[in-house]
N, C-alpha and C positions, 0 to 999 in steps of 0.2 A: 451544610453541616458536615463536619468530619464522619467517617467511617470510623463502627463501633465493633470490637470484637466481641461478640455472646458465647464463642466457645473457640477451644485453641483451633486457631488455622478457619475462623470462619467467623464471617465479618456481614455487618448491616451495611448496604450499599446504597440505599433506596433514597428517598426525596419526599420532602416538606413541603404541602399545599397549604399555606396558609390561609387562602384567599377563596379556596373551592367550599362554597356556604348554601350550594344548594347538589344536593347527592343524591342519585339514583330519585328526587323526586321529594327528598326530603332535607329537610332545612338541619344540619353542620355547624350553623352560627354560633357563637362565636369563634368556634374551634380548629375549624377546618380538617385536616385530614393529613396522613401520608399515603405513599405508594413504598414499599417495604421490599427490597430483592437484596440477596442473599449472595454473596460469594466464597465458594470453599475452596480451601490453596492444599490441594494433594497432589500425588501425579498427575491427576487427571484434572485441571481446575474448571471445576463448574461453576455454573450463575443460573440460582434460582428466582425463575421469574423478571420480569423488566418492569417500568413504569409509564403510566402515560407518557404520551410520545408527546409533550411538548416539555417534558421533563427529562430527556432523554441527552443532555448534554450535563445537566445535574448527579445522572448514573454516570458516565461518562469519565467525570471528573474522581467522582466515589471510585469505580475501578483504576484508575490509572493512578493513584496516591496509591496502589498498592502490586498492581501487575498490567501489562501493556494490556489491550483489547485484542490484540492476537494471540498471547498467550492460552485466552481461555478455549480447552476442550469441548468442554459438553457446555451445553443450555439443558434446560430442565424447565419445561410451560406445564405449571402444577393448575392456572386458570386461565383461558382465553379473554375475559373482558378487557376490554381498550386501556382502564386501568392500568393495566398489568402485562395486558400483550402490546400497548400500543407504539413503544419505541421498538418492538424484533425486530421489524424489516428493517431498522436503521442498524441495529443492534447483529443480525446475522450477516450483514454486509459489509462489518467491521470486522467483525473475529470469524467468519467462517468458519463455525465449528465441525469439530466432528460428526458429531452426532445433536440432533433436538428432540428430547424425547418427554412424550405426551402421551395422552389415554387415545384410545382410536378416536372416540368424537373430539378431543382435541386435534389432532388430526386436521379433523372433516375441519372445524370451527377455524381452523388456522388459513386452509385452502377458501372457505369460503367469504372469510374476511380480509386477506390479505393477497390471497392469489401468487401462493409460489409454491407450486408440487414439487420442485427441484430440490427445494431447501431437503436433508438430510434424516429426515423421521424416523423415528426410532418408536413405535406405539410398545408403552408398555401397561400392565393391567395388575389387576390385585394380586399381591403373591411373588410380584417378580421383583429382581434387585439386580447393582450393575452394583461392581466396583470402582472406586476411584483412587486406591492406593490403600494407602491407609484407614482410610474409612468405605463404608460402604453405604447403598443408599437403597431404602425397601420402598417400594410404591402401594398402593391401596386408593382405585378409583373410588371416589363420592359422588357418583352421578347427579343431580338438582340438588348440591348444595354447595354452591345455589343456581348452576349452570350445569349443563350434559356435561360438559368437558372436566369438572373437576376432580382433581385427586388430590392424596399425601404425599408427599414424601418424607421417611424417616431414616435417621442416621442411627443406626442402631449404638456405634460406638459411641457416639455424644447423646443418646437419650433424648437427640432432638427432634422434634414432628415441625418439617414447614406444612403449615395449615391454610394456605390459599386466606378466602375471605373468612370463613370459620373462627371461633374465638377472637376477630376483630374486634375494634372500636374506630369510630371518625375521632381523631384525637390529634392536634396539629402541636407536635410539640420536641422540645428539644431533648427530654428524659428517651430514652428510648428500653425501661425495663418496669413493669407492675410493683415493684418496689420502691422506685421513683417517683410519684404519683401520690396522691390521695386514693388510697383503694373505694373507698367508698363511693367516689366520683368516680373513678374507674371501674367499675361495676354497674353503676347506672349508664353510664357513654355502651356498655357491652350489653346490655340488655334493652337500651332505645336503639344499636344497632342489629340487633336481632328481632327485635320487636316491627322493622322497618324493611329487611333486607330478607332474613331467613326465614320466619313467621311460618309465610305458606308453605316450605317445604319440610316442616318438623317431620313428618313419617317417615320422611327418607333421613334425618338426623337420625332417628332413633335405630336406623337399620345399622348407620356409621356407627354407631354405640355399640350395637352386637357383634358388627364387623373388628372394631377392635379390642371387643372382648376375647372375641375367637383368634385375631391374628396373634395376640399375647404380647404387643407392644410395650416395654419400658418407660413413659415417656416422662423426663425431669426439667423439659423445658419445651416452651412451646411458639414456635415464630411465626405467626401473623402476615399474611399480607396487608393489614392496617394496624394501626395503631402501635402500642409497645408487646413487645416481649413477657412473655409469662416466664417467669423464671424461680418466684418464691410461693405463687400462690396456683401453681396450677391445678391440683386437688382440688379450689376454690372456683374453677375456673371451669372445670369437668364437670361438676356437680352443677353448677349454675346453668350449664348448658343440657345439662339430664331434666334439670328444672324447666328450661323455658323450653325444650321442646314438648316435654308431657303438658306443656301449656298451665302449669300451677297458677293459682290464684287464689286471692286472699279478700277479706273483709271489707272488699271499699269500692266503689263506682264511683263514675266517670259521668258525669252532664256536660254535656256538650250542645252548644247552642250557635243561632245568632238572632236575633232581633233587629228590627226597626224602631219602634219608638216605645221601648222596654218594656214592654207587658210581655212580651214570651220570656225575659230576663228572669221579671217579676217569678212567673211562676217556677223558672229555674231554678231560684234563693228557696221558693217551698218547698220545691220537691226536695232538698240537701236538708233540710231540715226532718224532712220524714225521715231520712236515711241515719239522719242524725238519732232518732227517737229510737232507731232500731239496733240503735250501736253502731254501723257503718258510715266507714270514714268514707270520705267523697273530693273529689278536685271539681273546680267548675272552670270551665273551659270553654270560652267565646272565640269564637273560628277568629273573629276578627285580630284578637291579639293574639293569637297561637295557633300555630302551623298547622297542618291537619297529620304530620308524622309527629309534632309534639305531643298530639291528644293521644295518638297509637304508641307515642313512650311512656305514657300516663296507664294506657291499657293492658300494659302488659301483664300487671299483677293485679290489674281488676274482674273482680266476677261480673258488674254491672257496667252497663251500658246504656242510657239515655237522653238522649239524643233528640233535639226540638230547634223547631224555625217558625216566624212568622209566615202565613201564608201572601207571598209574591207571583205574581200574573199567573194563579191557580197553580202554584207550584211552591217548591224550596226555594229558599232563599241558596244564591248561587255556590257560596262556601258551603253550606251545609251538604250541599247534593256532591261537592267536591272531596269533603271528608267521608260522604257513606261511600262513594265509587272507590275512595284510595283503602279503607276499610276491608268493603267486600273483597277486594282484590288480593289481601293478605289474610283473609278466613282464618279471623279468631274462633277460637271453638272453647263451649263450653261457657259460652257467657248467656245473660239473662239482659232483658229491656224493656224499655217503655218508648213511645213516643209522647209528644208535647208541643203545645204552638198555640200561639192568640191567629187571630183573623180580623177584617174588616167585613168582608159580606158572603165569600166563598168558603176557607178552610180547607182547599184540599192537602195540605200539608203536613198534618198527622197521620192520613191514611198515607200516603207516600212515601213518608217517613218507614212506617211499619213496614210495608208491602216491602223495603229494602231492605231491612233490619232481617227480617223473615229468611228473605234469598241470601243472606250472608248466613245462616244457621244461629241468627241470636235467637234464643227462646226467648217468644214479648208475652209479659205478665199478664198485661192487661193492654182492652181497646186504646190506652193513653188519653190523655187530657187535650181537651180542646175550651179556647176562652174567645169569647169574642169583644172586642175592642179590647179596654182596658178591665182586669180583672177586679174582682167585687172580693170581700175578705171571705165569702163564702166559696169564691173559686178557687184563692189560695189554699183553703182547708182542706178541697178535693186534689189540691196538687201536695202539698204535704199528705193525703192519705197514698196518694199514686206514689209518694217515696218511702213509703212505710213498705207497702206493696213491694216494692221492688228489693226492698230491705230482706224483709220477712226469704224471698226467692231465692238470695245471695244466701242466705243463714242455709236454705234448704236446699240448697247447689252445693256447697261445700259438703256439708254434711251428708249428702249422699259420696260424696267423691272419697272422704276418708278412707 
């Protein structure tokens, strides 16, 4: 794809993964993704960021439709993941720049992934700025978000913020601006990527919020290491991200299953039905046709969480114990649960269920439901009361939260 100018003398250089459908862990499909870096044409020509390195002849191409690869001055490593660090070493032994400048743990992260102390480090930290001619360029470390190493960088004169992974989406596409796009779609790709990617580190989001309340940044456009360009809805974009890191959520859970020979199903369809009675909307969601990052896009504006497997060789059925691990691992807060599952002659899979649910911080309502073999119409009435239950919790979750 051509190189795109988003503000005068500063150009989208980055590359199109059409194909990359499974991400940090979670499933991209149909979409795929970019890697987003940045070329500014002043005195001093910088290049924010690089792309994975097997993309690195695709950058390559992007800078030299516009200036040699020796011409460029400075580099500017606003993230170390592979991403986005992974063509440098091809990339610093092209242009030898002047200067490469990074947060100290960038730094460290650069030495300990790539192995060159020699290359030109320039560590700079919250507060500090370097000129490049005509423009200049302010820094503000974000430490875990979503790496040690990450920062901003802002052009003060263009009102631009290069934001690393931050305000991304996985979005493989040829528009390169939030105007271009169905917003709506565009806003769900930025909340399943954040729901996915940023999740666990919201407390340090929220520090970045006050950090750039206090530094008093401008900002009228916003560039991405993924996806497009915020350019007309950044308001929309800020706010969204005030949103999902305070973790907000709304009227509706989430059942999540899988089954063997459909009695744990069965009781799934009841308990959405309770949830139904209580006003709470619900998705149901079987490991088997949906990712286990699909069910945690789903989760993102749900207060409920519940969550049932058959019981298999005294245990979870394997998807299921896949989605609690990937789950617990991004510590949603502020949700409420149940457990749920048929059996043949053991059952331990609602306590197991729970006992995990528990260690992520879901508040579980109740013991949960357990059915053995195939369920009687009297057991689905107990799992439709367990989604009233859980109804009733979400009503009284919110409502304290107001």
């Amino acid at each position: 794809m051509a190189v795109v100018q988003i503000k005068k003398n500063v150009y989208w250089v980055g590359a199109i993964d059409w194909n990359d459908h499974d991400f940090h862990g979670y499933s991209t499909a149909p979409k795929g993704t970019t890697y987003n870096a940045y070329l500014v044409i002043d005195d001093k020509i910088t290049l924010f960021d690089t792309v994975k390195e097997e993309f690195k002849m695709d950058l390559y191409h992007q800078i030299r439709s516009l200036v040699k690869l020796e011409d460029i001055d400075y580099i500017v490593a606003n993230h170390m993941e592979p991403d986005h660090s992974g063509a440098l070493p091809w990339i610093m032994e092209q242009v030898q720049p002047e200067k490469l400048f990074c947060s100290k743990m960038g730094k460290k992260a650069l030495e300990e992934q790539y192995h060159h102390p020699e290359w030109p480090y320039e560590i700079v930290g919250t507060g500090d700025s370097i000129s490049l001619g005509k423009k200049s360029v302010q820094f503000m470390e974000t430490r875990m978000v979503h790496w040690p190493d990450s920062m901003f960088s802002f052009i003060p004169e263009d009102k631009l913020l290069f934001s690393q992974d931050a305000f991304g989406q996985n979005l493989a596409s040829v528009e390169r601006f939030d105007d271009e796009v169905d917003f709506e779609a565009l806003m769900k790709e930025t909340s399943f990527y954040y729901a996915n990617i940023v999740l666990p580190y919201s407390p340090q989001v929220r520090k970045v919020f006050t950090n750039l309340t206090n530094i008093g940044w401008d900002i009228s456009m916003i560039a991405p290491d993924h996806g497009v360009v915020w350019r007309s809805h950044v308001d929309k974009i800020i706010a969204a991200y005030d949103a999902y890191s305070k973790q907000v959520t709304g009227k509706k859970a989430v059942i999540v299953y899988d089954t063997m020979w459909h009695s744990t199903e069965k009781m799934a369809k009841a308990i959405g039905e309770g949830l139904t009675d209580e006003g709470i909307s619900y998705v149901l969601m079987h490991v088997k046709a949906f990712h286990h990052s699909q069910v945690m896009g789903e989760l993102a504006n749900a207060t409920g969480i519940i969550c049932g497997s058959s019981t298999h060789n005294n245990g979870i059925l394997p998807l299921v114990a896949d989605f609690l691990t990937y789950m617990k691992g991004l510590r949603p807060m502020g949700r409420v649960g149940a457990a749920f599952g048929s059996y043949g002659w053991s059952g331990e899979s609602v306590k197991q269920i729970t006992e995990i649910m528990e260690s992520a911080n879901i508040e579980m309502v109740t013991e949960g439901a357990r059915v053995k073999n195939r369920p009687t119409h009297n057991d689905l009435t107990g799992c439709r009361e367990l989604g009233r239950l859980v109804g009733k919790a979400i009503k009284e979750k919110l409502a304290t939260n107001e």
